[in-house]
C-alpha positions, 0 to 999 in steps of 0.5 A, a space after each residue: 484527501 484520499 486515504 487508501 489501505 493497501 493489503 500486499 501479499 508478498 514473497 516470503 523472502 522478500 517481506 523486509 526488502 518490500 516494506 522498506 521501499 514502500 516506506 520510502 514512497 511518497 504520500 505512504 503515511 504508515 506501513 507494517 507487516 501483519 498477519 492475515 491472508 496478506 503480509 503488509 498493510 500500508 496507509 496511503 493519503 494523496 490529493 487526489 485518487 488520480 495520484 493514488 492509482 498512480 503510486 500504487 500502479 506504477 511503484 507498489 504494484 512493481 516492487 519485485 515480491 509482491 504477489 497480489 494486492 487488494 486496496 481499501 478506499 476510506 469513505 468520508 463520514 457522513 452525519 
């Protein structure tokens, strides 16, 4: 399983529209505007990192409004 974070920076006129369609994407877990220097933060858990590269090129990066990103990639716990 592959867990990524993805930070938006989105237009401010288009926030709402933004976190909607993110919602709507499959394997997207949870999404909320926040505060901080970006202004949606969405959880994304796939198969595989293949898939994930996949959604957040070809769907996340595309949504009209989205300015910039920046993604966190969850490393498994090592004991």
């Amino acid at each position: 399983m592959t867990i990524i974070f993805i930070h938006l920076k989105v237009a401010p006129s288009k926030i709402g529209s933004v976190l909607n369609e993110i919602k709507k994407i499959d394997y997207i877990k949870e999404a909320h505007v926040v505060t901080g220097d970006y202004d949606i933060i969405a959880k994304l858990e796939t198969p595989d990192a293949s898939l994930a590269s996949k959604i957040i090129i070809e769907h996340i990066l595309k949504l009209d409004g989205v300015e910039r990103s920046s993604s966190s990639i969850v490393l498994p716990q090592t004991d």
